[in-house]
N, CA, C and O atoms as a GROMACS GRO file, in nm:
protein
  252
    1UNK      N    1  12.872  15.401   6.340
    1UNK     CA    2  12.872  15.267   6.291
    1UNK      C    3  12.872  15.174   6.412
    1UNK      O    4  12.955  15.196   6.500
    2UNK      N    5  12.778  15.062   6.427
    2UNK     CA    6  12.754  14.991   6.534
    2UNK      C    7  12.832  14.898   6.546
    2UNK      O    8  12.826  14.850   6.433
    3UNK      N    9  12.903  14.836   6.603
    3UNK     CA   10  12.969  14.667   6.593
    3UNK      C   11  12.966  14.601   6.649
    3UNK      O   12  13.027  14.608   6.756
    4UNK      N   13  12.882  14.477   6.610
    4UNK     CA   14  12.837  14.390   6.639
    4UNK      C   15  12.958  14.312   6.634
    4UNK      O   16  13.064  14.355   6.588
    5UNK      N   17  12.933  14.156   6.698
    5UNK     CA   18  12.993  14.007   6.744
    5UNK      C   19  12.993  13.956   6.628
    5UNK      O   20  12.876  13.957   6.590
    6UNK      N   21  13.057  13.914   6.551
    6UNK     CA   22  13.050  13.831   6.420
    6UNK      C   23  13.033  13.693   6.487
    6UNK      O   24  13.071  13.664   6.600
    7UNK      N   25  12.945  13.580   6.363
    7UNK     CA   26  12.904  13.506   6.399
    7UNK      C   27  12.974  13.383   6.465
    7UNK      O   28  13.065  13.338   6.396
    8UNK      N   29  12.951  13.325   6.574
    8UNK     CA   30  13.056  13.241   6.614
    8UNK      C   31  13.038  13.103   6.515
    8UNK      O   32  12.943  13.055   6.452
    9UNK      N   33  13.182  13.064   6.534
    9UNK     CA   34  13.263  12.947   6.372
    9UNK      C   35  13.296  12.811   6.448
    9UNK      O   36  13.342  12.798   6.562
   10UNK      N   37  13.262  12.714   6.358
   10UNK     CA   38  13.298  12.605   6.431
   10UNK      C   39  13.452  12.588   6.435
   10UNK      O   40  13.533  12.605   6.344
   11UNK      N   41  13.472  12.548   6.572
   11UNK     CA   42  13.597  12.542   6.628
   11UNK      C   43  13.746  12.429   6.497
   11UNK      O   44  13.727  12.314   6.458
   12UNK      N   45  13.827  12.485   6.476
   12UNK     CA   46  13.900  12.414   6.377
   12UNK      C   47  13.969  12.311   6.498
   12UNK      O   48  13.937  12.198   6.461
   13UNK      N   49  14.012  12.304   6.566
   13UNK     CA   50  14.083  12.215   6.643
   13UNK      C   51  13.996  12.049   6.711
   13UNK      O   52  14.056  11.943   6.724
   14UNK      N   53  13.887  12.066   6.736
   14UNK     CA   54  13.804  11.959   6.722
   14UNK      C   55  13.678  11.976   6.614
   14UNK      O   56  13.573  11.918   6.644
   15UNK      N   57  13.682  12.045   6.500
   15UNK     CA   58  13.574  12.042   6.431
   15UNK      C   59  13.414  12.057   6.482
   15UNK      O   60  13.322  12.000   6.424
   16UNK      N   61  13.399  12.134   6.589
   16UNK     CA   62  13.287  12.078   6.671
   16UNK      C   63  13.234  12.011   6.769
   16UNK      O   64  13.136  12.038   6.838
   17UNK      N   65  13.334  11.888   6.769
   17UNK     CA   66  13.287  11.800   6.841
   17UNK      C   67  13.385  11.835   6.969
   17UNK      O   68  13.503  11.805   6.979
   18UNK      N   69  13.317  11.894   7.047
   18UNK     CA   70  13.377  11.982   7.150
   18UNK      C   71  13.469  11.889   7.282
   18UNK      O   72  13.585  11.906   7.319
   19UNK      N   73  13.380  11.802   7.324
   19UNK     CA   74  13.403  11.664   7.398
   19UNK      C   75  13.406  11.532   7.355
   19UNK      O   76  13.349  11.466   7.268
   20UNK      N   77  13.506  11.510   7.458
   20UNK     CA   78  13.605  11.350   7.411
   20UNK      C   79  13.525  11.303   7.555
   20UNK      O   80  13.487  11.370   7.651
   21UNK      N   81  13.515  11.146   7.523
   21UNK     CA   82  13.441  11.089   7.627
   21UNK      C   83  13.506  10.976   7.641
   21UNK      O   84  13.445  10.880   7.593
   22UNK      N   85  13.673  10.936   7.721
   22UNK     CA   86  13.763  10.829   7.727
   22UNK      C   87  13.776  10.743   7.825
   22UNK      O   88  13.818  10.782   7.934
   23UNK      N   89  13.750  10.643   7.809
   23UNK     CA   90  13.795  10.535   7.936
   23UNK      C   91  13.866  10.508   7.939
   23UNK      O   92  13.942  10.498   7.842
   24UNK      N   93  13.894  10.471   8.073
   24UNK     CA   94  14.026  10.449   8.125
   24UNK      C   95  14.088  10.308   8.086
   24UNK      O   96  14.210  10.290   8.084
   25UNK      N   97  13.994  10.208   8.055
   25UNK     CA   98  14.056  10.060   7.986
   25UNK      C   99  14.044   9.962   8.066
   25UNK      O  100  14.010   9.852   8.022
   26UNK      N  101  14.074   9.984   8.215
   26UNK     CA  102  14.055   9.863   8.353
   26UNK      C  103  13.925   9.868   8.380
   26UNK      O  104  13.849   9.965   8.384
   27UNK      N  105  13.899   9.699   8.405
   27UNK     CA  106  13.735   9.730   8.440
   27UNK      C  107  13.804   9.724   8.591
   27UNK      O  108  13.897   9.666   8.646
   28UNK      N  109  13.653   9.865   8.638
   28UNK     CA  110  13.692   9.812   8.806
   28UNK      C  111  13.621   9.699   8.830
   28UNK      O  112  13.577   9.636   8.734
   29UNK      N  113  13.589   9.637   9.024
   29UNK     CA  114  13.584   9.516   9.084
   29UNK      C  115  13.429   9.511   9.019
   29UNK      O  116  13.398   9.403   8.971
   30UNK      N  117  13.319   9.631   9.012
   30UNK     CA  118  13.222   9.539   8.988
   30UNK      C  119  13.207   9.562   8.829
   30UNK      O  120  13.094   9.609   8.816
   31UNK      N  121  13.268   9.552   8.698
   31UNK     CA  122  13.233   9.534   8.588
   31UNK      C  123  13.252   9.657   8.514
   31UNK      O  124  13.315   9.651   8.409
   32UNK      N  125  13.192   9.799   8.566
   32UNK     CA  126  13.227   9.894   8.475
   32UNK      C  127  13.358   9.985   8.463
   32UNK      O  128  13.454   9.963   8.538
   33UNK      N  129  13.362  10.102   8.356
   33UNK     CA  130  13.477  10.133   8.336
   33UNK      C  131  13.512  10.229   8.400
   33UNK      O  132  13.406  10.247   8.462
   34UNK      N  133  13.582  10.313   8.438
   34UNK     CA  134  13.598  10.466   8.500
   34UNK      C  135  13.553  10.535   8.329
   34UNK      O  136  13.555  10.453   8.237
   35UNK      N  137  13.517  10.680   8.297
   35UNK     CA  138  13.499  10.715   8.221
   35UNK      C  139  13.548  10.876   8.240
   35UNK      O  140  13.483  10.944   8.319
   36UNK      N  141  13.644  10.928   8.180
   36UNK     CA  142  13.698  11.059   8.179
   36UNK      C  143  13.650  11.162   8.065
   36UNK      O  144  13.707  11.150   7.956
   37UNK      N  145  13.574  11.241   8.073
   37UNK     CA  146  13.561  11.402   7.979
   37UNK      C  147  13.629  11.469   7.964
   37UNK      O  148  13.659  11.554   8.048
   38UNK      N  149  13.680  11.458   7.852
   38UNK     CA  150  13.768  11.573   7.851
   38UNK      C  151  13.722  11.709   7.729
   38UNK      O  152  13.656  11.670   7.633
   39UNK      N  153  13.752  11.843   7.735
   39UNK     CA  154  13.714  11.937   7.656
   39UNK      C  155  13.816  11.985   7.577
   39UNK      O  156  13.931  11.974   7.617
   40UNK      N  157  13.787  12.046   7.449
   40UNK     CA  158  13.869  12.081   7.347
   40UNK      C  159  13.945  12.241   7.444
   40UNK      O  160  13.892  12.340   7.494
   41UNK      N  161  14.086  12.194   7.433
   41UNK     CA  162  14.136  12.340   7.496
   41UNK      C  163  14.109  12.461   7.417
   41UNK      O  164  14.078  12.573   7.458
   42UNK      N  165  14.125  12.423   7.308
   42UNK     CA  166  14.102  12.611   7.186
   42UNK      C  167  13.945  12.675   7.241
   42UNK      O  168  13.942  12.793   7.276
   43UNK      N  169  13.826  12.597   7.245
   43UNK     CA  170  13.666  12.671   7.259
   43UNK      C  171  13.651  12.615   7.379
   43UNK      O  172  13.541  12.645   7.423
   44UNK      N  173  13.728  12.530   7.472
   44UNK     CA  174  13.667  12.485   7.576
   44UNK      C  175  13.561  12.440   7.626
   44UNK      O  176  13.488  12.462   7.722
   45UNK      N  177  13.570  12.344   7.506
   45UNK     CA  178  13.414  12.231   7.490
   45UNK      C  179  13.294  12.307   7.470
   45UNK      O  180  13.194  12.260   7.525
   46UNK      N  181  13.272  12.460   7.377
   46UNK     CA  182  13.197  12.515   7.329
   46UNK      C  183  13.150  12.442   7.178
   46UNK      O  184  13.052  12.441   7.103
   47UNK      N  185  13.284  12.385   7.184
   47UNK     CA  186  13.232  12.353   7.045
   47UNK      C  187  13.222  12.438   6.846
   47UNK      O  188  13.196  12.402   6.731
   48UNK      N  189  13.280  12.619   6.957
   48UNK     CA  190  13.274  12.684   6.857
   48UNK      C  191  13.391  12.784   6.850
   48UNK      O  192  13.477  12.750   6.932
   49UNK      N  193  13.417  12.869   6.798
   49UNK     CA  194  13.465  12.970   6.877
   49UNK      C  195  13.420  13.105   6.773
   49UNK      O  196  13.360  13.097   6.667
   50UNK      N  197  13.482  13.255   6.857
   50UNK     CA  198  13.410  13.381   6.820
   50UNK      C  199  13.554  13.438   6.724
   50UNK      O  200  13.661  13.458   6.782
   51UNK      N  201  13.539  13.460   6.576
   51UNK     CA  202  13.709  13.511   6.583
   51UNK      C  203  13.721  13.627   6.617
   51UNK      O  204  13.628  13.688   6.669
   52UNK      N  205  13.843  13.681   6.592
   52UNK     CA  206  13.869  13.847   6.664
   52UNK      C  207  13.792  13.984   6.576
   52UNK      O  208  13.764  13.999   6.457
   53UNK      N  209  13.773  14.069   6.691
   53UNK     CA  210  13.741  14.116   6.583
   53UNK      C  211  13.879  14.236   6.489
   53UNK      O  212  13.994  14.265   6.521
   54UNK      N  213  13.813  14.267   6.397
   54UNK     CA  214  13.923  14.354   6.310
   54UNK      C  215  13.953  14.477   6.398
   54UNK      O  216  13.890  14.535   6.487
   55UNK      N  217  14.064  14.492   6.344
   55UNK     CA  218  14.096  14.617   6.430
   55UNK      C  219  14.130  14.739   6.292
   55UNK      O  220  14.182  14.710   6.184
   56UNK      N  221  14.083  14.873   6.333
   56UNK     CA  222  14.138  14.977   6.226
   56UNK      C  223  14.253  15.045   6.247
   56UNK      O  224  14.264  15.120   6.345
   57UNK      N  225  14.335  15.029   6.172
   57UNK     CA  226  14.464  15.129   6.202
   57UNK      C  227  14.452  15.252   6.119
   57UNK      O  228  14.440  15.257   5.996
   58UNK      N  229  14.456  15.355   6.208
   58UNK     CA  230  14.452  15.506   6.190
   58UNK      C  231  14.593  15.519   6.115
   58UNK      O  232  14.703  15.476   6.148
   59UNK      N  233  14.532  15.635   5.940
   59UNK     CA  234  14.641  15.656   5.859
   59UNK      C  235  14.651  15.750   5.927
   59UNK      O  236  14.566  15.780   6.012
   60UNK      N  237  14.789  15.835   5.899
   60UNK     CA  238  14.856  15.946   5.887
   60UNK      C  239  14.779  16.020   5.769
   60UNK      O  240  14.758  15.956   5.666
   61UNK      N  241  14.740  16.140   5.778
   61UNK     CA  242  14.652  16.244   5.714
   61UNK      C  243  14.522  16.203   5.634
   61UNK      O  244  14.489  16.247   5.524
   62UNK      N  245  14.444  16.096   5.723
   62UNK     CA  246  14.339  16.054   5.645
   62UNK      C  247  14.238  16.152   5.727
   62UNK      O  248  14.269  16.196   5.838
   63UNK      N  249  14.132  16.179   5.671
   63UNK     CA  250  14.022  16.285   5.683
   63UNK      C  251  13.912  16.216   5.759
   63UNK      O  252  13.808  16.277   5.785
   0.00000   0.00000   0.00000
């Protein structure tokens, strides 16, 4: 039996939208803003993530 990557899921912690794009609020001396990126920590601005995969636990006297 082969096992494959199940399909990667959009990320629940930013829904997707992987990057935040925040300014800082002060204009500097000539007019514009500083502008900071920041990435979703759970997919790390993937935007998605892969879940785990299953694991099998071995019975006691299964064949």
């Amino acid at each position: 039996m082969s096992q494959t990557s199940p399909a990667p899921r959009v990320c629940r912690d930013c829904d997707g939208f992987a990057t935040a794009t925040i300014t800082t609020g002060l204009p500097a001396a000539d007019g514009t803003r500083d502008i900071v990126r920041v990435n979703c920590p759970t997919c790390r601005g993937l935007g998605h993530t892969v879940p785990a995969l299953r694991t099998v636990r071995a019975v006691r006297g299964a064949a």
